[in-house]
N, C-alpha and C positions, 0 to 999 in steps of 0.2 A: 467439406474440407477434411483434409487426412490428419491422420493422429488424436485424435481427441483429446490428448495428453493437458496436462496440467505444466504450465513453466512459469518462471519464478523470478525477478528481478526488482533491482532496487527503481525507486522510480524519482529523478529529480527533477523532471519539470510540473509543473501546476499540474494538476489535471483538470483544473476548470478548461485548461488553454487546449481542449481535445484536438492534440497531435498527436502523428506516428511515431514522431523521434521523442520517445519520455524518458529516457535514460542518456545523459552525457557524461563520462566518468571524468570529466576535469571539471564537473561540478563540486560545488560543495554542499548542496542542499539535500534531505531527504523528505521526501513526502510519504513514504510507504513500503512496503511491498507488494510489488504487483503481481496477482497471478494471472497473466495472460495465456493467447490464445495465437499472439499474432506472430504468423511464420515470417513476413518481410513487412519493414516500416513500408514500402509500398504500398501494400495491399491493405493495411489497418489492422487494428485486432476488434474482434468480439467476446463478448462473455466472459468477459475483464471486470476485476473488482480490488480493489487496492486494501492491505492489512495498513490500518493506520495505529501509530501510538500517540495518545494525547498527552503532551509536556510539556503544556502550562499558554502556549501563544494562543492567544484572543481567535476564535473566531475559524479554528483550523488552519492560518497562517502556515508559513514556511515549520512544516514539524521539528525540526530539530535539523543539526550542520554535523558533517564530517568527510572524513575525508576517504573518496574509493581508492586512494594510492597508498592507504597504510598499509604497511608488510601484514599480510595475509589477508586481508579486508576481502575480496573476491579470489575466490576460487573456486573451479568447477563442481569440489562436492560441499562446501561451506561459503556462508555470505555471512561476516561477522562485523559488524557495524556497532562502534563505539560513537554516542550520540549526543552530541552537546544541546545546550548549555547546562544539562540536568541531568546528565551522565545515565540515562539509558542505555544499556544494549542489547540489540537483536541479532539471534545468531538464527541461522535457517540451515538448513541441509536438504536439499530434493528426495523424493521416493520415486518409485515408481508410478502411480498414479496422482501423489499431493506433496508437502512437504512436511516435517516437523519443524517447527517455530520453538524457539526460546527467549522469552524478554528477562532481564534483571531490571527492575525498576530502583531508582534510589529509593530510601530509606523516608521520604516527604515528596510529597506532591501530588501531582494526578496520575493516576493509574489503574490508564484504561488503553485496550484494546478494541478497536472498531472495525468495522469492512464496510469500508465505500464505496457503495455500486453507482456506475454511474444513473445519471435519472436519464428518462425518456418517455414514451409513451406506455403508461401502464401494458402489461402481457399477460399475467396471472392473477390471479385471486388475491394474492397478498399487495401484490403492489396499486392492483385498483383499490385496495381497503388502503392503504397508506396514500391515495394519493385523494378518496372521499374525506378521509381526517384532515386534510392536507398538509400531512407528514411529507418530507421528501427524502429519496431513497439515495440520494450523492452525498449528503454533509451527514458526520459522526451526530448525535444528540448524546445527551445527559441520559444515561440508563437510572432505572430506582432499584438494582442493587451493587 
């Protein structure tokens, strides 16, 4: 596949529901940031992994609400996402090969950052060890630090 580049969007639908269309901007929900892979919702994307923020819903639920139609919210070199109900916000900017990320966490709660890779059949060394503990490599876990 061309480019091998790294891109970058917000992602509102489930990602348990593995569709091509994970991004609708007349949603309100956010589930992450996605670093994709996929050139046309046609064709699917690989080697996708979603930046999640943990803000307090049970179970990795709907992450947090807002809205893609606020004045400045998307724009070609800034995605600035103010994050309810716990006032989160992620600001991203793209590079040339990744992105830089910034979260402001409020002042109480949980605060954490995870990357959820979708699961499938183990491929490497890590993920065969994560899948004999039988960890699994799709949902965020409780880190010890």
């Amino acid at each position: 596949r061309p480019w091998g580049f790294n891109h970058w969007a917000p992602q509102s639908a489930d990602p348990n529901t593995r569709t091509s269309w994970w991004f609708d901007a007349n949603s309100d929900t956010f589930y992450g940031l996605r670093c994709t892979h996929q050139p046309s919702p046609w064709i699917g994307d690989y080697a996708w992994f979603l930046l999640v923020l943990e803000t307090g819903f049970k179970a990795n639920k709907r992450m947090a609400f807002t809205s893609y139609r606020a004045e400045g919210a998307l724009r070609p070199f800034l995605l600035d996402l103010h994050l309810g109900p716990f006032g989160h916000q992620m600001k991203m900017t793209p590079t040339n090969h990744g992105a830089m990320v910034s979260v402001l966490f409020p002042s109480s709660g949980e605060r954490r950052i995870c990357a959820q890779v979708p699961s499938g059949a183990p491929a490497d060394k890590d993920e065969k060890s994560a899948a004999s503990l039988k960890t699994t490599s799709g949902s965020c876990r409780q880190s010890a630090g």
